[in-house]
N, C-alpha and C positions, 0 to 999 in steps of 0.2 A: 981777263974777264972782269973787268974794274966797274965801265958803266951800268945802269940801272935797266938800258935796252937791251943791253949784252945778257945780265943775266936775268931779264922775263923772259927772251927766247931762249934760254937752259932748262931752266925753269919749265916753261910751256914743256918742255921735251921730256919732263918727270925726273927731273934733279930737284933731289930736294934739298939738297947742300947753296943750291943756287937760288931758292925760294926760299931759304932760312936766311940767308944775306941780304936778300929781296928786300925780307920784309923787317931786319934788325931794326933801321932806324926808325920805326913807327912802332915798335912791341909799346916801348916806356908810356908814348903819348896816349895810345889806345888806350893801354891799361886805367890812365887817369882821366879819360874820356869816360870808360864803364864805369869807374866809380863816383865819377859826378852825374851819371845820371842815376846808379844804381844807388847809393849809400854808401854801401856792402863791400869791403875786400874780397868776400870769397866768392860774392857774385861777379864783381869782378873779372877776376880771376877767369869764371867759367866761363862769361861773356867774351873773353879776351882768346879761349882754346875755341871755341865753338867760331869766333872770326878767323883766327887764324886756318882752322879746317873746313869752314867752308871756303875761305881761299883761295886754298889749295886746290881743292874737287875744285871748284869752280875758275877756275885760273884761262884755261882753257877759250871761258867764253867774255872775257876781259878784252875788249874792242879796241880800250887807249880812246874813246870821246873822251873821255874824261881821266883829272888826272890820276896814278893811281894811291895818292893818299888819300883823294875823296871817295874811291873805289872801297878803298878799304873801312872809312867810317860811315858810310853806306852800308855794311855787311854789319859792325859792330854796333852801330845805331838800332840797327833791327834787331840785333842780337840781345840789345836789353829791350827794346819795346817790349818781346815777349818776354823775357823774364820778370817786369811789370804787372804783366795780365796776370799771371798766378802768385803775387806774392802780396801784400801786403807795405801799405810806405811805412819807409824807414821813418823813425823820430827820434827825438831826445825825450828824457824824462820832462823837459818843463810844457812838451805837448803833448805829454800824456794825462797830466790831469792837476791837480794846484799842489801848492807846495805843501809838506809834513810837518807834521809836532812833532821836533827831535827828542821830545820826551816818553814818544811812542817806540816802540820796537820798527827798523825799517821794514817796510815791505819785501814777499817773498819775491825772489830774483823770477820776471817772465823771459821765459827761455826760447820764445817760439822767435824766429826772424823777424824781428820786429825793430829793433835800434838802428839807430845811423854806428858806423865804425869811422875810426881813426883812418886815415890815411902816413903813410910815410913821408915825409920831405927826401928820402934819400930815391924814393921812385918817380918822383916829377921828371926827372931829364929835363931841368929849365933849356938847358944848353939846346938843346936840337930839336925843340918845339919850337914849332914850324905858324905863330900866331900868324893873320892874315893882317889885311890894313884894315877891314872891320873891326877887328877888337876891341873891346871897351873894356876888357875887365884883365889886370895881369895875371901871368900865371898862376903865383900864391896866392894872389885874392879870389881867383875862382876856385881853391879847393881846403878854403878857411871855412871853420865850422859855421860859424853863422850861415853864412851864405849859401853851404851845401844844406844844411837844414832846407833854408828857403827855396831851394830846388826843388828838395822833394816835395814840398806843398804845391808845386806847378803841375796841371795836367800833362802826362807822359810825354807829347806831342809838342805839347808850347816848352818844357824843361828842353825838348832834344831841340828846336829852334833854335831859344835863349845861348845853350851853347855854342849849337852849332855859328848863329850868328855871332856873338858876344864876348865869346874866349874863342875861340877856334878862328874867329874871322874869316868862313865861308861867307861868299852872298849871295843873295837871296836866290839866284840862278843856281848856284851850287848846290843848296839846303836844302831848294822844291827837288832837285834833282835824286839827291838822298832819299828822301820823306816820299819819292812818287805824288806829289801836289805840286802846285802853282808857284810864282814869286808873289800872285795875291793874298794867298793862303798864307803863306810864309810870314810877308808882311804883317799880316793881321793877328799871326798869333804872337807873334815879337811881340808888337803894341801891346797883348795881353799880359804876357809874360813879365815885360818890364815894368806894369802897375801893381802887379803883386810884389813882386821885388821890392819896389819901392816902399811899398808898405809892409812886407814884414821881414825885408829883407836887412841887416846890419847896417846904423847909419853912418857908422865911419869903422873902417878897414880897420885887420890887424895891423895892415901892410904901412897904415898910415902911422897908428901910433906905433909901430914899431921904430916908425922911423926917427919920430920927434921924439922919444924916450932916447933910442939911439944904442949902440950893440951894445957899450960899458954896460948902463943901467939895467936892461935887460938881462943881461947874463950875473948881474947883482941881485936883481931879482929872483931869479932862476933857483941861485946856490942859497940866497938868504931862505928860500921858499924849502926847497931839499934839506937843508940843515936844520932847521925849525920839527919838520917833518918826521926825522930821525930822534930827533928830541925830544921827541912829542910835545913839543914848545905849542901849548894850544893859544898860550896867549900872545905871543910872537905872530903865529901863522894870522889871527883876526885882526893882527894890527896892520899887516898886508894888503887888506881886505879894502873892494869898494864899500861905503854904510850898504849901499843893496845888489851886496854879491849875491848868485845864487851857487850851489854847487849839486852837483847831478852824479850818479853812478852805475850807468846802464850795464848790465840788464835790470839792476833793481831800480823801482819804478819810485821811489821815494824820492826826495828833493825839498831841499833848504834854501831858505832866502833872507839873507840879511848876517850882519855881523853874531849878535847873539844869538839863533838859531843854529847855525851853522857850528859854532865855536861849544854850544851845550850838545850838537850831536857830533861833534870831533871826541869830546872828553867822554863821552860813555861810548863809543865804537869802535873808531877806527883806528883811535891811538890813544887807547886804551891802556891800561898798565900792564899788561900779559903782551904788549906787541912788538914787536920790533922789524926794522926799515932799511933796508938799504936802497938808495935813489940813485938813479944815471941819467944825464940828460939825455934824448933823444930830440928828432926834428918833428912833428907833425902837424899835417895842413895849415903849413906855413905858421906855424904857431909855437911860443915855446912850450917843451913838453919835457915828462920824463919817465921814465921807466923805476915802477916800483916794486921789489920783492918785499914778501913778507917770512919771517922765518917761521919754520917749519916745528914739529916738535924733537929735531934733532940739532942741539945749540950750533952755530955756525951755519946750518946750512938753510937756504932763501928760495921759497919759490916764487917764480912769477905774479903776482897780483892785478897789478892795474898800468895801462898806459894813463899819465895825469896829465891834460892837457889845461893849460892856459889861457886865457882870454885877459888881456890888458889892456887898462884904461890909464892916462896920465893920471888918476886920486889914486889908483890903486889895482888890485886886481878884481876885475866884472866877473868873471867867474871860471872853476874848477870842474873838469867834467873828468873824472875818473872811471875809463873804460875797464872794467873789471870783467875782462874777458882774454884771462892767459894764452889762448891758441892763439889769438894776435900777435904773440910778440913775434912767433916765428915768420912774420910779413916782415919784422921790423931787422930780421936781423940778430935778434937779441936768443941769448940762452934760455931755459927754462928753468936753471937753479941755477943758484950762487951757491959758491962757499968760501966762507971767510974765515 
């Protein structure tokens, strides 16, 4: 029972071992389908149970017009539409409002669903994404911060478009077919979607400078950044710096911009002289990142803090978004104490 016809009619017959197989090679892709349209890992996540179990129930009345990967992001596409309508868009701190006087105390952490979250590089499945010949945008570059920011400022309907045409490389027959609308309609919210993009969307990729820096430099970067960090080397870390880095810390709504800002709200906060660091690198949305513990008040041992993600430019580093939201890590993988 190897082929994919072999076991949808198992399947059809209520095996569910034969509809867990069915559907393996599409769980990874899905999952980064919800998150690109959602922000959200944990919506996500729900977006991702809620397709798979309508599926299931729904399996039954699965015709095969169509193929059934489009079958199935058909069910997850609608599956965040609605979790859209009741929530609120995701953001970053630098659109939530202008940047702070690091000479001010930071802002209280808002806790309501409101941030964009990290993404994992270890949950892309570059390998068995299934892009179309539409595609415009590579895998890591559709699920790079920037970018996903600027999704979320897309109307619900033109964001599920853009992907669906753009990374996914449905067309336009495929996308009306999902969306229940036209290939005119389709067409036309494309055209919209892609002038917002363009204007607030990143104008040159991680994926790009990543590449013209190139893996050495990058991973120089990385550890020189980590090392610094542990040091609390404040003058090291802004000499890293683009002149107008910004750096962000959701859920707290504060946010700094610029070498000395940044650099007088590092020395009174976050490495501080009471603090101590241990860093590990991690992958996230195609971006370098790392994972920071902060220790506890028992010496040696480290709790979870912040994923620190990176944004790089050839001068330097554009900016530092430290997601200081611990239940993350366990998306990533990663433990919730150290001890050293």
């Amino acid at each position: 029972m190897g082929s994919s016809d072999g076991l949808l009619a198992t399947a059809r017959e209520g095996d569910e071992d034969a509809f867990a197989q069915l559907v393996a090679p599409y769980r990874a892709q899905l999952r980064v389908h919800c998150y690109r349209m959602l922000g959200s890992l944990p919506d996500a996540e729900d977006a991702l149970q809620e397709t798979l179990l309508r599926a299931w129930r729904g399996l039954s009345r699965f015709e095969g017009r169509s193929a059934f990967r489009a079958w199935l992001y058909r069910i997850a596409t609608n599956a965040c539409l609605r979790i859209i309508e009741k929530r609120p868009q995701r953001v970053l701190p630098t659109s939530f409002g202008p940047a702070a006087d690091p000479s001010d105390h930071p802002a209280d952490a808002v806790t309501e669903p409101l941030w964009l979250d990290p993404f994992p590089d270890d949950g892309l499945s570059l390998a068995s994404d299934e892009a179309g010949p539409d595609a415009c945008y590579e895998q890591r570059e559709s699920i790079e911060l920037a970018f996903t920011v600027a999704l979320q400022e897309l109307p619900a309907r033109q964001r599920a478009v853009l992907i669906m045409r753009e990374v996914l490389g449905f067309s336009a027959r495929e996308t009306a077919e999902v969306l229940d609308t036209s290939s005119v309609s389709v067409d036309s919210a494309l055209q919209r979607a892609r002038k917002t993009i363009e204007t607030r969307g990143p104008l040159r990729s991680q994926q790009q400078t990543l590449r013209e820096l190139g893996d050495a430099a990058t991973r120089e970067i990385v550890t020189r950044f980590a090392e610094a960090w542990v040091r609390r080397d404040v003058q090291a870390l802004v000499g890293m710096l683009a002149e107008d880095a910004r750096m962000t810390m959701p859920p707290q709504p504060s946010w700094y911009q610029g070498r000395d800002s940044i650099g007088e709200f590092l020395r009174a906060w976050p490495l501080g002289p009471d603090k101590r660091f241990r860093l590990m690198p991690v992958g996230s949305n195609g971006q370098p990142a790392m994972a920071a513990y902060m220790e506890d008040e028992t010496p040696g041992t480290f709790e979870a803090e912040s994923i620190i993600v990176l944004t790089l430019r050839t001068d330097g580093i554009a900016e530092v978004t430290a997601f200081r939201t611990p239940e993350l890590f366990a998306f990533f993988g990663l433990p919730a104490h150290l001890t050293v």
